[in-house]
N, C-alpha and C positions, 0 to 999 in steps of 0.2 A: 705445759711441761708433762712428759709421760709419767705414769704412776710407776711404783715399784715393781708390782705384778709384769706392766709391760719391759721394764729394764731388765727384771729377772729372764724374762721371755726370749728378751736379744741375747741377754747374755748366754742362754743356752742355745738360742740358734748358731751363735759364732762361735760355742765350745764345739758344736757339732762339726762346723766347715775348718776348723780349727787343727784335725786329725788328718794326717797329709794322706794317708790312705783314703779315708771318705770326700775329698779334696782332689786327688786325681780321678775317681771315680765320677764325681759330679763336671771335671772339665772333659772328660772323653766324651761323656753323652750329651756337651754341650752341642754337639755334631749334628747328632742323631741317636734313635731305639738301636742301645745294645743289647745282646747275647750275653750272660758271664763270660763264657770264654773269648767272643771278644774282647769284653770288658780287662781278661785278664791279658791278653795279648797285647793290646795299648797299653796296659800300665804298669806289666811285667810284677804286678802283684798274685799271688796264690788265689788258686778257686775258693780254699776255705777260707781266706783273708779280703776275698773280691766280696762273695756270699754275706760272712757276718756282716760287713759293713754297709751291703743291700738292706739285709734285715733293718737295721738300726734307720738308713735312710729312708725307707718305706712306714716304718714305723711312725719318723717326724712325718710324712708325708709329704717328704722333700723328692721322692720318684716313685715313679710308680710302675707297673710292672703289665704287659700283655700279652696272652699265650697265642699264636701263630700257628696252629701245627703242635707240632714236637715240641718247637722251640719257643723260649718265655723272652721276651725283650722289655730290657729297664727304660726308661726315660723320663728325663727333670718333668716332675709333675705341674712346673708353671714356668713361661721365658721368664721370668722376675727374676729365679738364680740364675741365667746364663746372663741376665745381664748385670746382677750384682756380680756377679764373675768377674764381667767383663767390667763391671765399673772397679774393683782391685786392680785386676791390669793397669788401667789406667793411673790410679791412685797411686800404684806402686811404680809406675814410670817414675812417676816424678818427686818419689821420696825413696825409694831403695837404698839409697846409701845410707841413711841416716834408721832405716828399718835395721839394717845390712849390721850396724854399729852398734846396734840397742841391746845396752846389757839386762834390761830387764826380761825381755823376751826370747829363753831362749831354745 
């Protein structure tokens, strides 16, 4: 059984994927190394609002960041969130409605 420490731990990693802005950011770069302005062109989110939320996800060490040139490009620092991504996708194929309905979450 996981200790507290480790439930504490999930439970901040899923507050973190939990924020829809850090949450389309982490599925665009499921792709491939963005640019911000990339970044912010796919998600029609603001530079300052694409940026803070790099910050925050660099910080977890959930992407990471490499300068090219001029230019700096983001990318998921492990395939484990593209495919925890992608295992939601999946997850939520087949309970969406009942997600869709749930008063507690909202």
């Amino acid at each position: 059984m996981p200790s507290t420490k480790t439930c504490d731990l999930k439970t901040k990693l899923f507050r973190g994927l939990s924020d829809s802005s850090r949450l389309a950011i982490l599925n665009v770069l499921r792709a491939k190394a963005l640019t911000v302005n990339e970044i912010v062109e796919r998600t029609g989110l603001s530079q300052s609002n694409v940026s803070n939320h790099l910050a925050c996800l660099r910080c977890c060490d959930l992407v990471i960041h490499e300068q090219h040139g001029r230019y700096v490009y983001y990318q998921l620092s492990n395939d484990r969130i593209a495919q925890l991504l992608d295992l939601a996708d999946e997850l939520l194929a087949e309970v969406a409605q009942g997600v869709s309905q749930c008063q507690n979450y909202s």
